[in-house]
N, C-alpha and C positions, 0 to 999 in steps of 0.2 A: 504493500500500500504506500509506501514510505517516496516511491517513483514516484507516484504519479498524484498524492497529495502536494509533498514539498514544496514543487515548485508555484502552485498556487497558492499554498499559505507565505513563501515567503516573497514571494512577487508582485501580489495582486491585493489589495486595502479591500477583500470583500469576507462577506458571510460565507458561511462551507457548510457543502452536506459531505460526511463520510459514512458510505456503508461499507460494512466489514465488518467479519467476526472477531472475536477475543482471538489475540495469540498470532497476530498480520502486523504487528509493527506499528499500530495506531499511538501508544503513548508516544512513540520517538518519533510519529507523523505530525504530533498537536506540539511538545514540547518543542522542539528544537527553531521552529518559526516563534512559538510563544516568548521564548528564553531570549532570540534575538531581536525582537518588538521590545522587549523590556531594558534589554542590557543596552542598545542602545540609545534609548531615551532616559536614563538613569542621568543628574545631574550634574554627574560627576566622568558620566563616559567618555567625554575628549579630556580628561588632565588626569586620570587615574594612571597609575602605576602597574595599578593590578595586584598589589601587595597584601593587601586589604583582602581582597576575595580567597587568598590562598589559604583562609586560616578558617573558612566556611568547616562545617559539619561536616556534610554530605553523606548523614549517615541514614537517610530517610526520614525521621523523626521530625526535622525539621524544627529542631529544639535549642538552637545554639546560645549561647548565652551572652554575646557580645554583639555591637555593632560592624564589626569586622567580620560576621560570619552572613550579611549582605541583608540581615532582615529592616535595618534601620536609616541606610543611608537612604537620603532624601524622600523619607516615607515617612508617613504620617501615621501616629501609632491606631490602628481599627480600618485602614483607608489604603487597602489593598492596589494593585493596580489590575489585579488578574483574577479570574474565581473558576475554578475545574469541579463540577460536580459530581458525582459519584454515587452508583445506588448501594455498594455497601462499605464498614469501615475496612475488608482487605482490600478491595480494588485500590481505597482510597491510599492506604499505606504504598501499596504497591507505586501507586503514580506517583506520590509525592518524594518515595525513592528514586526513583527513576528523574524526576526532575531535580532534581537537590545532586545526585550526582552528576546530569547535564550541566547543571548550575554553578556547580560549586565555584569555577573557575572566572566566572564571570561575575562573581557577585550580589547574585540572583536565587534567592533561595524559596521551597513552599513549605505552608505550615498547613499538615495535616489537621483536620478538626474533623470529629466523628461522635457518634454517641456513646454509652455505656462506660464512659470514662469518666474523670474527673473533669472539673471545667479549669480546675484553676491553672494548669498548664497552659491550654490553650489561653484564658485569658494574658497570662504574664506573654506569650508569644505575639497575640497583637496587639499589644500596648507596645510592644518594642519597637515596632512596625515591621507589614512583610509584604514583600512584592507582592508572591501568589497564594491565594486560598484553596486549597484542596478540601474538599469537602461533602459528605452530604447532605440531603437537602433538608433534615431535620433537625439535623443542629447547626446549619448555617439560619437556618429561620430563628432557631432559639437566640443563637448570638446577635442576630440583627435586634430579636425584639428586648436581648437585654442591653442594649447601645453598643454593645462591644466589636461589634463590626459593621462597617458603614460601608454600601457599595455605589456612592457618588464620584469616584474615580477609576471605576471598573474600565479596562479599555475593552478586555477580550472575554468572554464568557464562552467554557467549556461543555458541552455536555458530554458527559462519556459514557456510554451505555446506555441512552437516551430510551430504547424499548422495555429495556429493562428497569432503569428508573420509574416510566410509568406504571409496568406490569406489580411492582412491587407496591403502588399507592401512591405515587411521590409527584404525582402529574401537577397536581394545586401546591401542592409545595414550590414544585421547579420554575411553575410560570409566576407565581407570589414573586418569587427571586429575582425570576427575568424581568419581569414590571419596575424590582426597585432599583433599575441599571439606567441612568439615563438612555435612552435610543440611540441619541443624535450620537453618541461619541464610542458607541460597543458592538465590538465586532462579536457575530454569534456563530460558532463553529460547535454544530452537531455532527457527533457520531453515533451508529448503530446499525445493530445485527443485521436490521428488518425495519421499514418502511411501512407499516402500522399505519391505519387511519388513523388514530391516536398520533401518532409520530408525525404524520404529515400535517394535522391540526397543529403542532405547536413548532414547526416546518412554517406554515403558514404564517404565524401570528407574528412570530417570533425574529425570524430572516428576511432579508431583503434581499433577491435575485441572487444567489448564492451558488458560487464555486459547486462541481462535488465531484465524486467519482462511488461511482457502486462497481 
């Protein structure tokens, strides 16, 4: 998938539909365009050294404890720039591995948030600030509705597993989400299994003339 996504995520300023199964290269298809949207609009991307990002985590967790491990510089602590959703908390680990060690080196880190945990990690991680949210879509809504995560500076919004998110319940959750992204300024990039009249309702509402490949 990884061909023939790439070069419309990292070329082209539009929305995306990707169909595809788990296990086709989809995380390295979203992250690796998402990572370089980020890394280079970071404040600091033309005078950075790069010294700074080397001491990132990268350990998945997305827990690091300093500003130099990429969650802080020029972020605002709850005011993410990115948010990947996910219908359960191992996909969610998984991706947020996967981009933390794409990341590391750019300065560019995600903070996992899921449920059945504790909150108070996650809270201390976006108060720090953090580029991208990994998440799913019941306790990204929980953190929106305790103030601790604001999505007014969303650029890109992920869906990953978008069939599966609905099938599991998460439909009114995921569009809740999508609604508190300003429009004008978020790119929406859907992926999934299967193309679902379900999936193409929030296909519909959600994207504007979008990229895709099945």
């Amino acid at each position: 998938m990884q061909a023939e996504a790439l070069p419309i995520l990292l070329e082209q300023d539009t929305d995306f539909i990707g169909l595809a199964a788990t296990g086709t290269g989809k995380t390295a298809a979203f992250s690796l365009p998402l990572l370089e949207r980020l890394a280079s609009r970071r404040p600091d991307s033309n005078t950075s050294t790069g010294t700074n990002s080397s001491t990132g985590t990268g350990t998945g967790t997305g827990t690091g404890t300093g500003s130099s491990s990429g969650f802080s510089t020029g972020l605002s602590p709850g005011q993410p720039r990115a948010l990947i959703l996910c219908p359960t908390r191992e996909l969610c680990l998984q991706v947020a591995g996967q981009v933390n060690l794409l990341g590391k080196y750019l300065g560019v880190q995600a903070l996992p948030i899921y449920g059945g945990t504790d909150y108070g990690e996650q809270f201390r991680g976006l108060k720090r600030g953090v580029a991208i949210v990994v998440g799913t879509p019941g306790r990204v809504i929980d953190h929106i509705e305790r103030g601790s995560l604001k999505l007014n500076e969303i650029k890109v919004a992920v869906l990953d597993e978008a069939d599966e998110m609905i099938s599991m319940g998460f439909r009114e959750a995921m569009e809740t989400i999508l609604r508190a992204i300003p429009s004008e300024s978020r790119r929406t990039w859907l992926f999934s299994a299967t193309m679902s009249p379900a999936v193409r309702r929030v296909a519909d509402e959600f994207l504007r003339t979008p990229g895709s490949f099945r």
